[in-house]
N, CA, C and O atoms as a Tripos MOL2 file, in Angstrom:
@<TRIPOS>MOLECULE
protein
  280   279    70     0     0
PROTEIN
NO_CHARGES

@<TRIPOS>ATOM
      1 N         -11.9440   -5.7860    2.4120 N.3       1 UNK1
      2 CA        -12.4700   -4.6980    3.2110 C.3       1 UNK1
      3 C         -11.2980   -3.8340    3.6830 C.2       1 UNK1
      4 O         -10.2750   -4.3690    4.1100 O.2       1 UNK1
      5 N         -11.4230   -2.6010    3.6180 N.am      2 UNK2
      6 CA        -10.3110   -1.7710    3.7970 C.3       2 UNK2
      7 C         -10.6980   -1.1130    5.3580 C.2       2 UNK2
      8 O         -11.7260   -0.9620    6.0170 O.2       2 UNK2
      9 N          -9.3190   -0.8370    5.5170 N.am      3 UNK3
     10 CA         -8.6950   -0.7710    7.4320 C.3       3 UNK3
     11 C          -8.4970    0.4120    7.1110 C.2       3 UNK3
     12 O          -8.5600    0.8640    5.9670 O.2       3 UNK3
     13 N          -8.1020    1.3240    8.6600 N.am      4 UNK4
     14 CA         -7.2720    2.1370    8.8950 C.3       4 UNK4
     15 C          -6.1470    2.2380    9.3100 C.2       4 UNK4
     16 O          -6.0810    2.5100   10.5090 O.2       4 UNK4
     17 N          -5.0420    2.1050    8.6880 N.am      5 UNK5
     18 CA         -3.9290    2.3850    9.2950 C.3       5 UNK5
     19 C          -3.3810    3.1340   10.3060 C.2       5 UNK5
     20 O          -3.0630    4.2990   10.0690 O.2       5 UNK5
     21 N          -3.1800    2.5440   11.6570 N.am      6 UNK6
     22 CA         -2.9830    3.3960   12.6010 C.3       6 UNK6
     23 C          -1.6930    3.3920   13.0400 C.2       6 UNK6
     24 O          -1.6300    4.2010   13.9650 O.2       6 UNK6
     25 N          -0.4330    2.7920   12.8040 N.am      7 UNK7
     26 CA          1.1900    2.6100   12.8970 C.3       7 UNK7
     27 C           1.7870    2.1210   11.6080 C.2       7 UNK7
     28 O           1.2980    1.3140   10.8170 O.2       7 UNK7
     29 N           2.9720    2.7800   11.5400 N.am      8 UNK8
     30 CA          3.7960    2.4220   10.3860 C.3       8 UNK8
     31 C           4.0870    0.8620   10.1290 C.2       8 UNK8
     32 O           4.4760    0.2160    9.1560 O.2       8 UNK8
     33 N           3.6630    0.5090   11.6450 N.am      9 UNK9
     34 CA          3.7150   -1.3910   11.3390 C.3       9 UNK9
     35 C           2.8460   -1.7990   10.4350 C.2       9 UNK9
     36 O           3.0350   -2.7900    9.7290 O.2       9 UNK9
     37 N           1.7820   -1.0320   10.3850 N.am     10 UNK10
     38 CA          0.2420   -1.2430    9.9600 C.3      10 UNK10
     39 C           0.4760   -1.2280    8.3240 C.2      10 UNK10
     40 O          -0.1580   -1.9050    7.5140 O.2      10 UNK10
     41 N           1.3940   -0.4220    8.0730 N.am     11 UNK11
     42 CA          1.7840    0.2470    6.4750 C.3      11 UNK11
     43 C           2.9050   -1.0640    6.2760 C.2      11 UNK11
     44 O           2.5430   -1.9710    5.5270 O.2      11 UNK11
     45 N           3.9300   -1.1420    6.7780 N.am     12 UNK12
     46 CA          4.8040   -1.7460    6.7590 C.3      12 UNK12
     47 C           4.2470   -3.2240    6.4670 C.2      12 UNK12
     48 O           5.0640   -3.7140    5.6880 O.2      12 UNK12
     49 N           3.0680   -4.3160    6.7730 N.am     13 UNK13
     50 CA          2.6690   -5.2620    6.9530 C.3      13 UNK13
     51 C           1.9670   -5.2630    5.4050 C.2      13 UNK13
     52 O           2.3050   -6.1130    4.5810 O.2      13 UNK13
     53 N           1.0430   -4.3130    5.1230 N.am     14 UNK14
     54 CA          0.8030   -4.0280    3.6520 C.3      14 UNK14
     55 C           2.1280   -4.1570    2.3340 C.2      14 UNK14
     56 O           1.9890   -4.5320    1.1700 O.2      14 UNK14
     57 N           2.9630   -3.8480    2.8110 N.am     15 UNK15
     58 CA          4.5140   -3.5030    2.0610 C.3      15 UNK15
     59 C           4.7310   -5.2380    1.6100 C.2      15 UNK15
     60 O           4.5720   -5.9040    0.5870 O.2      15 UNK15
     61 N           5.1340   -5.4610    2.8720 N.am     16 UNK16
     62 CA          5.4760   -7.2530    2.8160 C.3      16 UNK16
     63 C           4.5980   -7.4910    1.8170 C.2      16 UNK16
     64 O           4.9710   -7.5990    0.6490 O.2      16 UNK16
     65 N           2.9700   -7.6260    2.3050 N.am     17 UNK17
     66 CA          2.1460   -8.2550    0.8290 C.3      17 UNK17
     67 C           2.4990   -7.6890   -0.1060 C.2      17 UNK17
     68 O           3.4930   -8.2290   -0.5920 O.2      17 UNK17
     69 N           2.1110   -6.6720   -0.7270 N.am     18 UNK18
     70 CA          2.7870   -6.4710   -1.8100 C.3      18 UNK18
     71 C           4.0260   -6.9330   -2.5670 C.2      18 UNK18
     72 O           4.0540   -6.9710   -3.7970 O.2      18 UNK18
     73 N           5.0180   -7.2710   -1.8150 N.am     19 UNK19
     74 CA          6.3330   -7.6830   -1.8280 C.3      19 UNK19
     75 C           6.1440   -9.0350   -2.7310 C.2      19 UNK19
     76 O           6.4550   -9.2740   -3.8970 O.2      19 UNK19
     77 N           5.4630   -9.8770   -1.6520 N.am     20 UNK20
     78 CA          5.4090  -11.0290   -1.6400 C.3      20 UNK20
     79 C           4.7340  -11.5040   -2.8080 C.2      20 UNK20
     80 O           5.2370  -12.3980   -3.4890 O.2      20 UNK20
     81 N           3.1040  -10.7240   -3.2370 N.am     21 UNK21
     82 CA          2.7840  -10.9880   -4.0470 C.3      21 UNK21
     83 C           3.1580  -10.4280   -5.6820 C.2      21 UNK21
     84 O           2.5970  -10.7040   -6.7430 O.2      21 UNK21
     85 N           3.9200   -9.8510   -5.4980 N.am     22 UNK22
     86 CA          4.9860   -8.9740   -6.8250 C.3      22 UNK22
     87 C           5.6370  -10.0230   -7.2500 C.2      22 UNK22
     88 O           5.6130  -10.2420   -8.4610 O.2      22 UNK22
     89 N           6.5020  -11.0810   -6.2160 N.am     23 UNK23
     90 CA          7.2470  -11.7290   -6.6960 C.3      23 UNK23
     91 C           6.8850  -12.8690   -7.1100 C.2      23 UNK23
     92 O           7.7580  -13.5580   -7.6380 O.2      23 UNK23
     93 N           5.6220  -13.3670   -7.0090 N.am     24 UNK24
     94 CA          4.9390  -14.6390   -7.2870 C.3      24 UNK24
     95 C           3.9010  -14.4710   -9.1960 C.2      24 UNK24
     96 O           3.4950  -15.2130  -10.0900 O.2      24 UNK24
     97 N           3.9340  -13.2450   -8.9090 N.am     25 UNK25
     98 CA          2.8230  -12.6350   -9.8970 C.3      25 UNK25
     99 C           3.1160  -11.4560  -10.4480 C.2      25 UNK25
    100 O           3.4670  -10.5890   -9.6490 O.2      25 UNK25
    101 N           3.0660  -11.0930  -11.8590 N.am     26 UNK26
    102 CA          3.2930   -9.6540  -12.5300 C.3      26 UNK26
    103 C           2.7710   -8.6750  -11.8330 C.2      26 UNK26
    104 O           3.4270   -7.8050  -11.2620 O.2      26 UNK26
    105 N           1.2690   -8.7930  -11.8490 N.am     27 UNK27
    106 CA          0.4810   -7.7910  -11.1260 C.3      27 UNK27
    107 C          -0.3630   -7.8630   -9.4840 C.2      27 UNK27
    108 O          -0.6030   -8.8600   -8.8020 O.2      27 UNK27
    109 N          -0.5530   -6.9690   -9.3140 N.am     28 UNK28
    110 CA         -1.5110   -6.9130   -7.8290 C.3      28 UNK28
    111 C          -2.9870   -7.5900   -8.3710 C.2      28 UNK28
    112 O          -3.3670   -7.6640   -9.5400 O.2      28 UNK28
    113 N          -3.5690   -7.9750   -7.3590 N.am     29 UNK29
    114 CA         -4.8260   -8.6580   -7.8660 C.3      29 UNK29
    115 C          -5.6560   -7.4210   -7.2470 C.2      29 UNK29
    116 O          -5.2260   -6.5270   -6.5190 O.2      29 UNK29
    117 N          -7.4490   -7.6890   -7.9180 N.am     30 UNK30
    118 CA         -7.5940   -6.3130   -7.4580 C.3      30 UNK30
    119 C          -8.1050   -6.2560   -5.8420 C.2      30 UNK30
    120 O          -8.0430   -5.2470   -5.1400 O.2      30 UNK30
    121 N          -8.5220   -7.3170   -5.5020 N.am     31 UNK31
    122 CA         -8.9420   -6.8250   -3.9660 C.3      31 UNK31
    123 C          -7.6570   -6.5980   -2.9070 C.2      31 UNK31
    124 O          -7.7570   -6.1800   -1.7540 O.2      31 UNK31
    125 N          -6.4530   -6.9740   -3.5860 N.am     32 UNK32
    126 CA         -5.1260   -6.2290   -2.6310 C.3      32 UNK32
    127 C          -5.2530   -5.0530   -2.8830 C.2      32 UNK32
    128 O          -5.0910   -4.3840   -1.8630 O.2      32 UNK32
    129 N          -5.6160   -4.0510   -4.3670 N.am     33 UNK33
    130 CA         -5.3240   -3.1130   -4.7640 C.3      33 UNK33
    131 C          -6.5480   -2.0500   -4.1350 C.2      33 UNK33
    132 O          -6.3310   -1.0280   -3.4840 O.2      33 UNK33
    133 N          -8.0930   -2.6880   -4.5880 N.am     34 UNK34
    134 CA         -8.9770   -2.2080   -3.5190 C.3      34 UNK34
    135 C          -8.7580   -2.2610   -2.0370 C.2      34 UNK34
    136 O          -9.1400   -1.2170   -1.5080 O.2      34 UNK34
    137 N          -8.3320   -3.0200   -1.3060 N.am     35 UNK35
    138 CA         -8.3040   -3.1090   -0.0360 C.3      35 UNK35
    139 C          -7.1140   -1.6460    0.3650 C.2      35 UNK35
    140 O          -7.5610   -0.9350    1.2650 O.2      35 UNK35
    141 N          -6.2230   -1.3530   -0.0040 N.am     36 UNK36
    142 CA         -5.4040   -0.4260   -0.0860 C.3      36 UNK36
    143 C          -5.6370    0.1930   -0.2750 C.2      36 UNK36
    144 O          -5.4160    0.9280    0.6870 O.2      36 UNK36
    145 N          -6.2620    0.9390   -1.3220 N.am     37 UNK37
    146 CA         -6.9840    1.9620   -1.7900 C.3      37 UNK37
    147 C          -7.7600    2.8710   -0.8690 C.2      37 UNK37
    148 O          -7.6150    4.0810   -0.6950 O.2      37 UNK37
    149 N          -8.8490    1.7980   -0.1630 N.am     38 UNK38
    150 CA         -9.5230    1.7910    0.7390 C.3      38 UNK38
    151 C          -8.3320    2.2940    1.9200 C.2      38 UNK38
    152 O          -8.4700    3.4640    2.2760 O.2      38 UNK38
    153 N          -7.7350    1.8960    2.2520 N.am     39 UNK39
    154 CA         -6.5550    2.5760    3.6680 C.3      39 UNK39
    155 C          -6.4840    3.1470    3.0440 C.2      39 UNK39
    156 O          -7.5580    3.7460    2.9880 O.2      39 UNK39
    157 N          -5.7140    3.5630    2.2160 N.am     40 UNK40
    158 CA         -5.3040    5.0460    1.6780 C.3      40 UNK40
    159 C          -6.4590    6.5770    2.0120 C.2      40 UNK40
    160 O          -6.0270    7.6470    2.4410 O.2      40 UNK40
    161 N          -7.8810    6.3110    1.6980 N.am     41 UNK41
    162 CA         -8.4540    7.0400    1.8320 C.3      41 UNK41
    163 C          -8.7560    6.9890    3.3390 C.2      41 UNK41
    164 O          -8.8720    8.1220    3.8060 O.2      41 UNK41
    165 N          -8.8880    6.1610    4.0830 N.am     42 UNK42
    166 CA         -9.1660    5.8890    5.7550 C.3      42 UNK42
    167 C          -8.1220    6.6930    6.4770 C.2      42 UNK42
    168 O          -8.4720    7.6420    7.1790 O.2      42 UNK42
    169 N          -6.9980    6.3990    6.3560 N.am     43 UNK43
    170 CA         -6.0660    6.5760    7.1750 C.3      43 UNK43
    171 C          -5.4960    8.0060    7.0830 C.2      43 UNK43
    172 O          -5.5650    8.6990    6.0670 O.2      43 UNK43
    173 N          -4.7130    8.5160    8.6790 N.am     44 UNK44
    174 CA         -4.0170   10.1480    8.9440 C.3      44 UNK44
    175 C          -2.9060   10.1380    7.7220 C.2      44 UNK44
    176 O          -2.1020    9.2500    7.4390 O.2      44 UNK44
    177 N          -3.1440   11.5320    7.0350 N.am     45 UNK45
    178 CA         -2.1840   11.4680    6.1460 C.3      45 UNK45
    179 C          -0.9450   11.0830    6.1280 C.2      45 UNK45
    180 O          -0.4120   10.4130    5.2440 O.2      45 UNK45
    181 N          -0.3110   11.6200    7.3980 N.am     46 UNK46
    182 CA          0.7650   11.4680    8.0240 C.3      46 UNK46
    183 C           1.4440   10.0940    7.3330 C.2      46 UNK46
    184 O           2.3590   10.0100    6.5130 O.2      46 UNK46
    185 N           0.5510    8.9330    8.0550 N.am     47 UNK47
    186 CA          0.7770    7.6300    7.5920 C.3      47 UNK47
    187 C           0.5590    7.0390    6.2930 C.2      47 UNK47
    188 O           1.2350    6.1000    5.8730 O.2      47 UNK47
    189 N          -0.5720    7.6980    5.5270 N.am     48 UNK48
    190 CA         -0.2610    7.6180    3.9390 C.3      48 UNK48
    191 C           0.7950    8.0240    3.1640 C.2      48 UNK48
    192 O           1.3810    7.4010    2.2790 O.2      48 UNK48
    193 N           1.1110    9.9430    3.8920 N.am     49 UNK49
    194 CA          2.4960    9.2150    3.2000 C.3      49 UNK49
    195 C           4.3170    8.5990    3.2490 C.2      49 UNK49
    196 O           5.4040    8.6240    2.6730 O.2      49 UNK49
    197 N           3.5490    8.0820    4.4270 N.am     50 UNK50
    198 CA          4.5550    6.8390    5.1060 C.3      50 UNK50
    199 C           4.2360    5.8790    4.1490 C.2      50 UNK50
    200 O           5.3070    5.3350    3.8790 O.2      50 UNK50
    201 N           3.5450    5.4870    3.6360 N.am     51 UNK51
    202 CA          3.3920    4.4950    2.8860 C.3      51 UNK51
    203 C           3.6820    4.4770    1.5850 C.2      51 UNK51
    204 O           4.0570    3.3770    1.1790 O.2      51 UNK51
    205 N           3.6140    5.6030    0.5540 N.am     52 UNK52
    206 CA          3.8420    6.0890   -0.5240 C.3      52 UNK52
    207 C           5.9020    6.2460   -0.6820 C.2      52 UNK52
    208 O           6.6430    6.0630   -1.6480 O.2      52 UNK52
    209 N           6.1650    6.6250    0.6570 N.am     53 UNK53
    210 CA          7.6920    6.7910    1.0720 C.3      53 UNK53
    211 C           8.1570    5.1510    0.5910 C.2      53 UNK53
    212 O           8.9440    4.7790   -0.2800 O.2      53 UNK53
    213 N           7.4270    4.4880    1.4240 N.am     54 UNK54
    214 CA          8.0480    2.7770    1.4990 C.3      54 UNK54
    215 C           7.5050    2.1680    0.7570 C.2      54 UNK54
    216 O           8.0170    1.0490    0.7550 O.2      54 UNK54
    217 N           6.2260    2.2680   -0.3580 N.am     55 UNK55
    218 CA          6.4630    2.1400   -1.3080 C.3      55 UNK55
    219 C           7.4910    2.2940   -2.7140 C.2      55 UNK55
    220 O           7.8590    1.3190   -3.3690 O.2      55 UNK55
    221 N           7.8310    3.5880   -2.9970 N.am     56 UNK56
    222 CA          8.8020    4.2660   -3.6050 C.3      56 UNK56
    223 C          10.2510    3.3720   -3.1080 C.2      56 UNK56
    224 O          11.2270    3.5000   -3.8480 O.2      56 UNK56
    225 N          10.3730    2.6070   -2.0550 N.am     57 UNK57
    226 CA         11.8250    2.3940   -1.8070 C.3      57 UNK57
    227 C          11.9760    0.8030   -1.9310 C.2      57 UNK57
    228 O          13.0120    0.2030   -2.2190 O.2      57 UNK57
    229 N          10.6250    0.2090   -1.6310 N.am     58 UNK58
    230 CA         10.4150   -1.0200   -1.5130 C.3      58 UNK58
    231 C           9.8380   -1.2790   -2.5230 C.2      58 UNK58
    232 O          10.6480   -2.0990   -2.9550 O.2      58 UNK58
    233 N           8.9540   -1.2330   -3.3800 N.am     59 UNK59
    234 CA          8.3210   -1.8010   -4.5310 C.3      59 UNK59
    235 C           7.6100   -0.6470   -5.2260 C.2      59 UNK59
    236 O           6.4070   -0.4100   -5.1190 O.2      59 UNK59
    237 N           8.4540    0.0170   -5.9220 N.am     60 UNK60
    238 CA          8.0000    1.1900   -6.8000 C.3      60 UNK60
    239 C           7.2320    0.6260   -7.5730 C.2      60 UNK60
    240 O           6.0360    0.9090   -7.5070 O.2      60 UNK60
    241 N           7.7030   -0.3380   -8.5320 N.am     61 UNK61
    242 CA          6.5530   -0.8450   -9.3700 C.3      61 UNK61
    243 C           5.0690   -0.7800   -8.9530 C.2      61 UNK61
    244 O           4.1900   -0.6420   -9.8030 O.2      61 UNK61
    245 N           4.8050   -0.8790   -7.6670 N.am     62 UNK62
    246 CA          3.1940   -0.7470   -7.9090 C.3      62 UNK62
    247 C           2.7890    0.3050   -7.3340 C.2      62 UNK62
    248 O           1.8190    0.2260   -6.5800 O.2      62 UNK62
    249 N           3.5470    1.7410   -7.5910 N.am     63 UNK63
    250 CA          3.0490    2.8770   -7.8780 C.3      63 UNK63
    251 C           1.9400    3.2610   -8.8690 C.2      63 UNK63
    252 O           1.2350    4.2660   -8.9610 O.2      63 UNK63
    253 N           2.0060    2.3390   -9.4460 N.am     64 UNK64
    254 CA          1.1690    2.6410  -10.6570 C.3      64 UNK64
    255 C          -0.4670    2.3390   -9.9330 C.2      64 UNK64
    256 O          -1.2680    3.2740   -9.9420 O.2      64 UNK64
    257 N          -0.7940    1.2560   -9.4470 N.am     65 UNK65
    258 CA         -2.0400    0.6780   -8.8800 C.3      65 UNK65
    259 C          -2.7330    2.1290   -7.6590 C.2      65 UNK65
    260 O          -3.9040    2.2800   -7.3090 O.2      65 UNK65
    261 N          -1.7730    2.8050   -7.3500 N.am     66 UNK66
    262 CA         -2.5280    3.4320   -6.1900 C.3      66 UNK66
    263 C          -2.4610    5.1820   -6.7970 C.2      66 UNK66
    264 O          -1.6100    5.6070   -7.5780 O.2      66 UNK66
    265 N          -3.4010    5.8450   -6.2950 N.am     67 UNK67
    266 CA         -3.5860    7.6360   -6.5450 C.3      67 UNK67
    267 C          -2.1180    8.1270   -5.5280 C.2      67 UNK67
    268 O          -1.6230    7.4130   -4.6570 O.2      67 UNK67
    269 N          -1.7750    9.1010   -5.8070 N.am     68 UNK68
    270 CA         -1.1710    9.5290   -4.8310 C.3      68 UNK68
    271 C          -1.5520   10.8320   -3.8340 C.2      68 UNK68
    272 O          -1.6980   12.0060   -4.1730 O.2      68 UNK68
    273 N          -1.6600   10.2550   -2.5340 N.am     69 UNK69
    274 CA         -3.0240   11.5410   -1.9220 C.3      69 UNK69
    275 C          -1.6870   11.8180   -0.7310 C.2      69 UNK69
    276 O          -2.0560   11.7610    0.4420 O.2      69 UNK69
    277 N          -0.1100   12.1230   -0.9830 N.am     70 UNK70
    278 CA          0.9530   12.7840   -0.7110 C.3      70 UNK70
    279 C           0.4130   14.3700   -0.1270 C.2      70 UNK70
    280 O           1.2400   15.2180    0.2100 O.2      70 UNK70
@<TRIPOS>BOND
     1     1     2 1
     2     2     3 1
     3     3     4 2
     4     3     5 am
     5     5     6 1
     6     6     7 1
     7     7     8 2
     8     7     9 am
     9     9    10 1
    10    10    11 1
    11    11    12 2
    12    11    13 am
    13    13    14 1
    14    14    15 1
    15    15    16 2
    16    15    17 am
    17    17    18 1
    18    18    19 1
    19    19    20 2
    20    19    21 am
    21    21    22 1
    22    22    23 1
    23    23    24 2
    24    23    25 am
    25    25    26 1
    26    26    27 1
    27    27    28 2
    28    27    29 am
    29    29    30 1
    30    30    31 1
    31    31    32 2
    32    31    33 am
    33    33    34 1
    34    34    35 1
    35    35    36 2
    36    35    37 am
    37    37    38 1
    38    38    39 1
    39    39    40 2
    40    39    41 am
    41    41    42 1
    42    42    43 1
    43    43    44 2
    44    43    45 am
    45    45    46 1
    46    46    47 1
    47    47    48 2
    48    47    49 am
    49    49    50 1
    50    50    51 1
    51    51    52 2
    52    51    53 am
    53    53    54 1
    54    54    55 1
    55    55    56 2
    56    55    57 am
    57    57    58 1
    58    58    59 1
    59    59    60 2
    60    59    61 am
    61    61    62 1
    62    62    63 1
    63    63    64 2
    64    63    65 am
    65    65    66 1
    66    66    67 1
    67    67    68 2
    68    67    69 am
    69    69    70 1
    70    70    71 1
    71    71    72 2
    72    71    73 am
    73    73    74 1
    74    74    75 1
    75    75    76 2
    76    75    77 am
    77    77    78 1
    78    78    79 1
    79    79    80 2
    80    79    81 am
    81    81    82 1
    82    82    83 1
    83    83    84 2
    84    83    85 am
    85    85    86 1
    86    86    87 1
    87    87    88 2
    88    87    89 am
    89    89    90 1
    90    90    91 1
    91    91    92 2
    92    91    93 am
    93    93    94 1
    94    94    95 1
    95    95    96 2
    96    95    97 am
    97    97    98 1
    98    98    99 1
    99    99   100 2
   100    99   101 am
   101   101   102 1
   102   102   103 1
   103   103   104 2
   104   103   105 am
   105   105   106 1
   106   106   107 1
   107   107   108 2
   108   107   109 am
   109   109   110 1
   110   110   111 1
   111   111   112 2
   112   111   113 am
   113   113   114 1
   114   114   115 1
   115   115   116 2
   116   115   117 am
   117   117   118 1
   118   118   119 1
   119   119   120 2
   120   119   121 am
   121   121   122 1
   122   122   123 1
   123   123   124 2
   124   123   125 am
   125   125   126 1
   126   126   127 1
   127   127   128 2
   128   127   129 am
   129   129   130 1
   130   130   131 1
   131   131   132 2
   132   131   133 am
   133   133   134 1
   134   134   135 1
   135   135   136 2
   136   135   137 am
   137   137   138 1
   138   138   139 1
   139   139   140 2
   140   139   141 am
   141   141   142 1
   142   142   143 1
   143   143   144 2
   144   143   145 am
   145   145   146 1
   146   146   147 1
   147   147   148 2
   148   147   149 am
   149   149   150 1
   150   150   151 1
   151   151   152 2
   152   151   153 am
   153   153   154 1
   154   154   155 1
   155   155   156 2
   156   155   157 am
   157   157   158 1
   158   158   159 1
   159   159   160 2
   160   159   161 am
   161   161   162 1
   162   162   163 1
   163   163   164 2
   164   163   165 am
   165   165   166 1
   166   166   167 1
   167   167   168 2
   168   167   169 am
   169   169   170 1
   170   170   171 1
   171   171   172 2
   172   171   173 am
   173   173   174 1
   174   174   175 1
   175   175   176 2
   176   175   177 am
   177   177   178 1
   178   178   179 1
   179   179   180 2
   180   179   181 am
   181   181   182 1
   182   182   183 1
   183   183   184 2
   184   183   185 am
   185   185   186 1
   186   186   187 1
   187   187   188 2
   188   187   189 am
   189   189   190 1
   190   190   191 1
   191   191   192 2
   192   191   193 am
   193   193   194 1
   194   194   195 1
   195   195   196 2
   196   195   197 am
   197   197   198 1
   198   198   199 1
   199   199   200 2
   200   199   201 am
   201   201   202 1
   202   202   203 1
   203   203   204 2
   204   203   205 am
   205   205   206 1
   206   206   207 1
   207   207   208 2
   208   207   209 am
   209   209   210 1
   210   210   211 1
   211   211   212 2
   212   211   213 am
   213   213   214 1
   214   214   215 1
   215   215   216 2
   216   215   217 am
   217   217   218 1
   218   218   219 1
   219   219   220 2
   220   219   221 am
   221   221   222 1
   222   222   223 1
   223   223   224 2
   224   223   225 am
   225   225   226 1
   226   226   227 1
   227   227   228 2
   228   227   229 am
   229   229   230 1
   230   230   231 1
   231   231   232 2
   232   231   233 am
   233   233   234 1
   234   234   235 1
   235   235   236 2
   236   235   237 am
   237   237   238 1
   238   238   239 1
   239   239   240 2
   240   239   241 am
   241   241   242 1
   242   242   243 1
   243   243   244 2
   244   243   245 am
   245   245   246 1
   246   246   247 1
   247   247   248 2
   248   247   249 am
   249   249   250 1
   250   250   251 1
   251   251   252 2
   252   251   253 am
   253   253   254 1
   254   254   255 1
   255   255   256 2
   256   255   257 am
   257   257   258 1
   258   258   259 1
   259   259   260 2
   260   259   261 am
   261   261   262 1
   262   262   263 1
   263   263   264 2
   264   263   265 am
   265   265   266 1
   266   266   267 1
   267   267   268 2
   268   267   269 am
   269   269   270 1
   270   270   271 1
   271   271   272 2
   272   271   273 am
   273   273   274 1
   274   274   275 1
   275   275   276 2
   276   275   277 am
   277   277   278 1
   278   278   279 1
   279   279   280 2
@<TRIPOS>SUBSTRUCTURE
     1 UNK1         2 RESIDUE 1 A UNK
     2 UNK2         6 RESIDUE 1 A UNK
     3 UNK3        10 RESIDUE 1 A UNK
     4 UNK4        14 RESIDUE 1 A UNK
     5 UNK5        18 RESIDUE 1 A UNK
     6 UNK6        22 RESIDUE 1 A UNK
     7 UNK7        26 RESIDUE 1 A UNK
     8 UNK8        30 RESIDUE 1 A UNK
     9 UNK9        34 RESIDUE 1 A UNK
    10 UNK10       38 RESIDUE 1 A UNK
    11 UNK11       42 RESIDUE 1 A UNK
    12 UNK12       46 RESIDUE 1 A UNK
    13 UNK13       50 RESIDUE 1 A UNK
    14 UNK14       54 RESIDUE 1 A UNK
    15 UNK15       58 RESIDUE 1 A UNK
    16 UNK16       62 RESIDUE 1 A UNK
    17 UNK17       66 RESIDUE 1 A UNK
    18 UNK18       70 RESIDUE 1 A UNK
    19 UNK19       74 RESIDUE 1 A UNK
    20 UNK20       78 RESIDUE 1 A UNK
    21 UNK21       82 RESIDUE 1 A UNK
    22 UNK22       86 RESIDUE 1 A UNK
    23 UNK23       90 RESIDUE 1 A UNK
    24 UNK24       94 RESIDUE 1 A UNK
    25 UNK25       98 RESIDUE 1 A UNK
    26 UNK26      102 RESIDUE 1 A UNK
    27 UNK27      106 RESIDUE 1 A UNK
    28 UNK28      110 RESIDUE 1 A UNK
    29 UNK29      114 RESIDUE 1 A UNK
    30 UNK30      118 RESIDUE 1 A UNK
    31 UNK31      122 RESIDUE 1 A UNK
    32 UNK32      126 RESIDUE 1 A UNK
    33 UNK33      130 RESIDUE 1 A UNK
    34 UNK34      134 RESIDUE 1 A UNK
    35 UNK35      138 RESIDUE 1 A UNK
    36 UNK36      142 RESIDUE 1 A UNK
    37 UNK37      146 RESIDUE 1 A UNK
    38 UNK38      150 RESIDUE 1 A UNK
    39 UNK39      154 RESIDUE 1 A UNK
    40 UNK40      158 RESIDUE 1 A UNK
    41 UNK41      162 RESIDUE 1 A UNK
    42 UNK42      166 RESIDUE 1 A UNK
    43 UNK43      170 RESIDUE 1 A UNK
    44 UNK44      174 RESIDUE 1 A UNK
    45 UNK45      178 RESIDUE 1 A UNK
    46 UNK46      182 RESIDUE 1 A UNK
    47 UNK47      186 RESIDUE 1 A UNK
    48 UNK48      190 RESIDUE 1 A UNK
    49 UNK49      194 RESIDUE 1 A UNK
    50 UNK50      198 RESIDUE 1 A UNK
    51 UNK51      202 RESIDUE 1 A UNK
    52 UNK52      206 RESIDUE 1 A UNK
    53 UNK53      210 RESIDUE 1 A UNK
    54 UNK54      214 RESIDUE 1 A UNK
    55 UNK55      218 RESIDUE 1 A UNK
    56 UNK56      222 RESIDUE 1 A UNK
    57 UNK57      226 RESIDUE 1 A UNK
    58 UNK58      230 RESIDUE 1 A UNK
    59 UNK59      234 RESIDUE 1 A UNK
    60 UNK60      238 RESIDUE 1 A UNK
    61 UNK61      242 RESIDUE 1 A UNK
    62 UNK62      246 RESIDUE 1 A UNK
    63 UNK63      250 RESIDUE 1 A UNK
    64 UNK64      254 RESIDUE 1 A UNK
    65 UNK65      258 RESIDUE 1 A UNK
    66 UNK66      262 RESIDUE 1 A UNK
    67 UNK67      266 RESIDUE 1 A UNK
    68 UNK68      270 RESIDUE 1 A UNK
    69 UNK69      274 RESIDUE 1 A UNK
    70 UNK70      278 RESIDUE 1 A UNK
């Protein structure tokens, strides 16, 4: 079920998973990728693209899984 991101902690806590599960596994599974997705469209842009930022610096690789709504 997808949230709204309301602080960069909020984005930042998403990051870690991703992180975490990158390094255990090739790919994102899809309800990490839906659940995100889902914030992405919820949340003040502002903070989406705070997230797209720390994506890009922290785990570019799964640029690919998300739209970019920058």
């Amino acid at each position: 079920m997808p949230y709204r991101w309301k602080t960069k902690v909020d984005v930042d806590e998403a990051i870690v998973v991703m992180m975490n599960v990158l390094d255990k596994n090739p790919d994102l599974p899809n309800w990490l990728i839906m659940t995100i997705n889902g914030s992405i469209a919820d949340s003040d842009k502002k903070i989406v693209g705070y997230f797209f930022g720390e994506v890009k610096k922290h785990v570019p690789q799964a640029l690919k899984y998300f739209e970019s709504r920058e």
